[in-house]
C-alpha positions in Angstrom: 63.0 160.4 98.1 60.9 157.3 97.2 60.1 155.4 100.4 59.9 151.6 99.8 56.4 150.9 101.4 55.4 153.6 98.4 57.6 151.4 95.7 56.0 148.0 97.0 52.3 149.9 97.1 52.9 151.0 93.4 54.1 147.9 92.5 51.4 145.5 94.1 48.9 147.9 92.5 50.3 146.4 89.1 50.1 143.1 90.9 46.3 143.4 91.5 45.7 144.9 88.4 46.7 141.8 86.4 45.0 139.2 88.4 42.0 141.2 87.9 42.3 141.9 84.5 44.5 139.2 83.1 45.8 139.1 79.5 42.8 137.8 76.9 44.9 135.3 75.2 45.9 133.2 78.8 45.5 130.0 79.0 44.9 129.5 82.5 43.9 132.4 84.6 43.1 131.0 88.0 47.1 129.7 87.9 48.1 133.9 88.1 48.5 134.3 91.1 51.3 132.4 91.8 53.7 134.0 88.6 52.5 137.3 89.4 53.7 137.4 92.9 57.0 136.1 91.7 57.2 139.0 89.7 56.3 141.4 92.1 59.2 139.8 94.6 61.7 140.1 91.9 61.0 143.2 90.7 61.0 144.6 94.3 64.6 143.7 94.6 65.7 144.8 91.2 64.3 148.1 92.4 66.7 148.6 95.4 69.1 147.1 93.9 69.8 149.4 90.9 68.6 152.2 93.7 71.7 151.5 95.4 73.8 151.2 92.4 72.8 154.3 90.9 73.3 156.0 94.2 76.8 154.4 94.0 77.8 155.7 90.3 75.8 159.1 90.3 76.0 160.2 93.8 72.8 161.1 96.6 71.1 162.8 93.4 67.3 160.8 94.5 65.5 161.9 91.2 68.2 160.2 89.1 68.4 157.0 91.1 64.4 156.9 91.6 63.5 156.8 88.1 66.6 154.2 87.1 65.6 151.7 89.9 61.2 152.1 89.0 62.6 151.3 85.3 64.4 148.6 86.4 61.8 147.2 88.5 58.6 147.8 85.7 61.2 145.9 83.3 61.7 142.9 85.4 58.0 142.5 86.4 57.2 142.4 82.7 60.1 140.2 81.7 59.1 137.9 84.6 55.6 137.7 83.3 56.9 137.2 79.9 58.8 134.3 80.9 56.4 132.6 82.5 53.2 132.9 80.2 52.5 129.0 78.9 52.7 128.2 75.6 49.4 128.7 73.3 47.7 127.8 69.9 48.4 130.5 67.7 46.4 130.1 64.8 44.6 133.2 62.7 41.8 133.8 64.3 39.4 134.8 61.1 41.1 133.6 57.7 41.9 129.7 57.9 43.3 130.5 54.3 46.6 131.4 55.6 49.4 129.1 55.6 47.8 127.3 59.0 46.0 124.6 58.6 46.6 124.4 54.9 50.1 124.2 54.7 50.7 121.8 58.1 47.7 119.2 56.4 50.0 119.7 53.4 53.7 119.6 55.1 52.8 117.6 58.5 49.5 116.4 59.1 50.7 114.6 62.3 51.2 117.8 63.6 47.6 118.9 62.3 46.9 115.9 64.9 48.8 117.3 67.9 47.1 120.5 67.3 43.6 118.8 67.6 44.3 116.5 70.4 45.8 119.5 72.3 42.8 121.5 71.3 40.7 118.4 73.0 42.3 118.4 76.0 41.6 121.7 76.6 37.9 121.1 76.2 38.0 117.7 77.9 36.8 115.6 74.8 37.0 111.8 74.9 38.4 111.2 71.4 35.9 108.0 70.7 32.9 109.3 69.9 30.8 106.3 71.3 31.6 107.3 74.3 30.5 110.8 74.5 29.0 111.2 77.5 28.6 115.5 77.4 27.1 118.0 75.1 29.4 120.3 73.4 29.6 124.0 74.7 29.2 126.3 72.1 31.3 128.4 73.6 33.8 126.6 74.3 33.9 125.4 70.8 34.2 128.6 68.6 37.0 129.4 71.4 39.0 126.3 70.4 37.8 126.7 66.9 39.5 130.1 66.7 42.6 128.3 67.3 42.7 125.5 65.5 39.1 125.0 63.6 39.8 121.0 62.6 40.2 120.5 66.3 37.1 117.3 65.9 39.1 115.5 62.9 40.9 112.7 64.1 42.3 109.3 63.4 43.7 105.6 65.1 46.5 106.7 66.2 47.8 103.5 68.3 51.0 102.3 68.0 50.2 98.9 68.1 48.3 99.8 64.3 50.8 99.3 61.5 49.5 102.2 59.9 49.6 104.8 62.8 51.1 107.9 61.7 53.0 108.3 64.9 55.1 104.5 63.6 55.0 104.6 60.1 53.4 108.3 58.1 54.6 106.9 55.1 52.1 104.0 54.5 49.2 106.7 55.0 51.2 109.6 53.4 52.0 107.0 50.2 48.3 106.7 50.5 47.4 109.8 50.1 49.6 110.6 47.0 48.0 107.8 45.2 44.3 108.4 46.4 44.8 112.7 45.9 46.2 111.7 42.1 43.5 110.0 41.4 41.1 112.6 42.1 42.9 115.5 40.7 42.9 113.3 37.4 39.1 113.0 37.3 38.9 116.4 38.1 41.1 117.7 34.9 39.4 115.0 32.7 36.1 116.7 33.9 36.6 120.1 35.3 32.8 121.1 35.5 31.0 117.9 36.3 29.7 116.7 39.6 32.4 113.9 41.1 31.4 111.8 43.3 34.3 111.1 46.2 33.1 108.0 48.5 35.7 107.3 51.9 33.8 103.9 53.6 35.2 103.6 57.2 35.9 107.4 57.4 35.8 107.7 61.0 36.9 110.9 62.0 37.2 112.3 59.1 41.0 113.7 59.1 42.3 111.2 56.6 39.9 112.3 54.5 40.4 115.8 55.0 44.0 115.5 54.0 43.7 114.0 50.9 40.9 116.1 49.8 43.2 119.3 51.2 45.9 117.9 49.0 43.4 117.3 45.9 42.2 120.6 46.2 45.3 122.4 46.3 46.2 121.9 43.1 42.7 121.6 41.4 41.2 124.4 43.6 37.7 125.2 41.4 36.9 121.7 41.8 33.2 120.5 42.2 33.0 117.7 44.5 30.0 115.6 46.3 32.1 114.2 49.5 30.3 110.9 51.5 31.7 109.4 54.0 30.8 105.7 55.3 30.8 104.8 58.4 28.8 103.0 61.5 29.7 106.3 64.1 27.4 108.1 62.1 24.1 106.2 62.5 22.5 108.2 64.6 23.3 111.2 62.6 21.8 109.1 59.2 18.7 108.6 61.1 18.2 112.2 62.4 18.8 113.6 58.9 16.5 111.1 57.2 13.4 111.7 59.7 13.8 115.3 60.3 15.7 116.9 56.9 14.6 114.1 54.4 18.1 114.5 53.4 21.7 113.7 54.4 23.8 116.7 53.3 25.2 118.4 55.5 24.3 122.1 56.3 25.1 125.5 58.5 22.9 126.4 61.5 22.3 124.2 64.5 20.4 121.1 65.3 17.0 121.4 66.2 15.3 117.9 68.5 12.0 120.4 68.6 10.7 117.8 65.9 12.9 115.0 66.9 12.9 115.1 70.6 12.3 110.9 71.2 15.7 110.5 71.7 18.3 109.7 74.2 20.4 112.1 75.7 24.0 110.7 74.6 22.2 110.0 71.6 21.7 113.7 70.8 25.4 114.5 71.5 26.2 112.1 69.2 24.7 113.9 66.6 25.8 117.4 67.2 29.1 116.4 67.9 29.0 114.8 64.2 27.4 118.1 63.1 29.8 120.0 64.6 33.0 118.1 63.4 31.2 117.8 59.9 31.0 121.7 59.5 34.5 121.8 60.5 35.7 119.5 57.9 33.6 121.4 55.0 33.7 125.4 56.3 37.7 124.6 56.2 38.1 123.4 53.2 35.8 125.9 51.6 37.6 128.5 53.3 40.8 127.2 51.9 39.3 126.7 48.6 36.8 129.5 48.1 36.4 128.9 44.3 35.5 124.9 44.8 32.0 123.6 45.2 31.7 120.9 48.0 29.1 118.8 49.4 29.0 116.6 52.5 26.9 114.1 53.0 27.2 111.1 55.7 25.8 107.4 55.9 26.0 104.8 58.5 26.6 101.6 56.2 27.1 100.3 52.5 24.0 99.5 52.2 21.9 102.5 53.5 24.6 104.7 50.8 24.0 102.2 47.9 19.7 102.7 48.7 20.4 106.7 49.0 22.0 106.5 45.8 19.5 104.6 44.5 16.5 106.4 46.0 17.7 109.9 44.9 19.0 108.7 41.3 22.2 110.0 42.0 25.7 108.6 40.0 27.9 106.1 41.8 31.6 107.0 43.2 34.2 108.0 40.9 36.7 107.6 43.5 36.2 105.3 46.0 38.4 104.9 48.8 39.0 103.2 52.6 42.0 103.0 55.1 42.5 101.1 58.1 39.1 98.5 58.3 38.5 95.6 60.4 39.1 92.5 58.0 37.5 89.5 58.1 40.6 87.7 59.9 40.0 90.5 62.7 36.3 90.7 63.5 33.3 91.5 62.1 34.1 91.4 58.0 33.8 95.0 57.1 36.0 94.4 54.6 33.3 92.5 52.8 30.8 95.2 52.9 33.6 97.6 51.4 34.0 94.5 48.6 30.5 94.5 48.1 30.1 98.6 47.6 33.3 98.0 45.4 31.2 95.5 43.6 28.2 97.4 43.5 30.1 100.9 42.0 32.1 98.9 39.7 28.7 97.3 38.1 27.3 101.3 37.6 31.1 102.6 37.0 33.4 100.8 35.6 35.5 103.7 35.4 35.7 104.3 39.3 38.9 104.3 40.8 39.5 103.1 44.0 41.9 102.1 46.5 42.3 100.7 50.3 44.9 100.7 52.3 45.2 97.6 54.2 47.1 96.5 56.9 48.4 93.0 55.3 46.4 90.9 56.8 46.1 89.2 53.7 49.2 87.9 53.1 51.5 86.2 55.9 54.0 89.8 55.5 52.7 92.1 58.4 53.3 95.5 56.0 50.5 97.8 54.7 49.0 97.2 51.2 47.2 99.0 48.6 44.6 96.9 47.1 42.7 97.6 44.1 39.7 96.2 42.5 38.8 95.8 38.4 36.2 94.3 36.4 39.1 93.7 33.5 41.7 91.3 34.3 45.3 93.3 35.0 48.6 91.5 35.1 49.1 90.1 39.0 45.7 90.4 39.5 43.6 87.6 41.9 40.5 86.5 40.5 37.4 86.9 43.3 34.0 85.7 42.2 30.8 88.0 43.8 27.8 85.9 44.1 25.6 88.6 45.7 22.0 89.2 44.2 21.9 85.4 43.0 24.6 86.6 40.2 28.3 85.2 40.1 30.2 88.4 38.9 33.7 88.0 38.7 36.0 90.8 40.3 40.3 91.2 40.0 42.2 92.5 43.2 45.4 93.8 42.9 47.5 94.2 45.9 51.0 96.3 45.8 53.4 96.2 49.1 54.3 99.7 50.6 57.6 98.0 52.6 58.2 96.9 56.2 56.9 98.5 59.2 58.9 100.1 61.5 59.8 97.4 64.2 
């Protein structure tokens, strides 16, 4: 007959066995201990419980009862550790092309969000990026990129913005549609060219992501030059420009050997913006496999329109921007967007574009989709340009998406 300082030796033994080696996939190891001697507790009792239960049905036959109650107690110790284990990530941890990230940018992307501010959490990121005040652990990061490899795209998400997903999806989601449309149109009018897809104001790159994502999936051989404006990425801008004499965005890893003048929170900057930047394109090409796609990132209107300039390449075909500080608000970026708008619409007439807008232009607090045209449209607002010494005359279209949610 079993002796029960044997049954609580064997079962400790399992005890030790998981704290030492615990499962690869746990979130948080150091919290085992705890759990595990739960477990070990309850399974103890189920043992000499169903001992003396079995005893009780088949009789003093030892063998019999033994082995039920070590069953019994090996089941319960499991179950218990089962039950406890905390909720993970679980994302494929090789092919993104499954229906992961795809289908929930597709279906849900406020959910893709949830999944990447989780995924920061666990790392400890700030979500601003000015205020990175850390390197990135590469370590860390193809960990978390395993389970969710967007994990650095991001958006506002306040609700006190009009055009947070969290208060109103369908102002950005209506955006979207529109913006994704437009694209896949260029793309089937030219299936083999070169277009050029411009986001000013990109931030963190997720709205941009989506709509691309979206674009993509139902023109997936698409060949696409993707840059993305915004003032975050400055330092990035100028590291490219010194040290790669271009901004496009490549594999491999950062190297300050030639470019070491530079503050510390000034190089995490940039490879946190490498980093993120490589998620947004590897994803997508591992989504797409068949499409042709090229990042590149600038810090302001007029450092893009002088890059375009300087290496003769074509003005946007689609041009786009969500969410920027107006004039009424701060600084005026919207003029700097109207003055890229301008610029594209003098090389391209043909460009589409479109900004959503949080209203600020009329008295109505809804979002807007605003449009710009060198040919006048029907309910279209005349706006005279008079950069460069030139009056050029411009027609802005606004369309209301509705009321926000109170």
């Amino acid at each position: 007959m079993l002796k029960k300082s044997t049954v609580i030796r064997f079962l400790l033994l399992i005890n030790i066995y998981q704290v030492t080696f615990p499962a690869p996939d746990e979130s948080n190891e150091s919290s085992l201990w705890c759990p595990t001697a739960l477990s070990t507790i309850i399974s103890v009792g189920t043992f000499f419980g169903l001992k003396k239960i079995s005893e009780n049905v088949f009789g003093q036959k030892p063998l019999i009862s033994n082995l039920m109650a070590l069953s019994g107690a090996v089941a319960a110790y499991y179950l218990c550790q089962t039950a406890y284990t905390k909720p993970v990530l679980t994302f494929d941890k090789q092919d993104y092309s499954k229906p992961n990230v795809l289908d929930t940018c597709l279906s849900n992307p406020s959910k893709a969000l949830e999944y990447s501010a989780q995924t920061q959490q666990k790392l400890g990121l700030k979500p601003d990026l000015i205020r990175l005040d850390k390197p990135l652990d590469k370590e860390q990061v193809a960990k978390a990129e395993q389970q969710w490899p967007i994990f650095l795209l991001d958006e506002c998400q306040k609700d006190s913005c009009i055009l947070s997903r969290n208060k109103n999806p369908q102002f950005r989601g209506k955006y979207e549609e529109r913006v994704s449309e437009a694209l896949g149109k260029k793309i089937k009018e030219s299936p083999y060219a070169r277009l050029n897809y411009t986001s000013f104001a990109s931030g963190n790159m997720f709205q941009d992501f989506v709509i691309l994502t979206k674009a993509l999936a139902k023109n997936p051989r698409a060949h696409i030059i993707i840059n993305l404006i915004d003032t975050k990425y400055a330092f990035y801008e100028l590291y490219k420009d010194r040290v790669n004499k271009h901004r496009i965005v490549q594999k491999g890893d950062i190297n300050f050997d030639t470019y070491n003048q530079v503050e510390d929170f000034q190089k995490n900057m940039i490879l946190y913006l490498h980093v993120a930047a490589n998620q947004f394109t590897r994803t997508l090409e591992n989504m797409f496999p068949e499409a042709t796609l090229t990042l590149a990132l600038h810090a302001s209107c007029a450092s893009y329109i002088n890059y375009l300039e300087d290496k003769k390449y074509t003005y946007p075909d689609v041009l786009v921007s969500a969410d920027i500080i107006t004039a009424k608000e701060d600084s005026g970026a919207d003029s700097d967007y109207i003055k890229l708008i301008t610029a594209t619409l003098k090389k391209n007439q043909g460009c589409n574009n479109l900004w959503l807008d949080k209203g600020l232009y009329q008295t109505s607090i809804t979002a807007q989709l605003i449009s710009y045209s060198l040919e006048k449209s029907e309910d279209a607002e005349k706006l005279v340009d008079k950069s460069d010494n030139k009056e050029i005359c411009i027609f802005r279209k606004i369309e209301n998406l509705g009321n926000s949610a109170s």
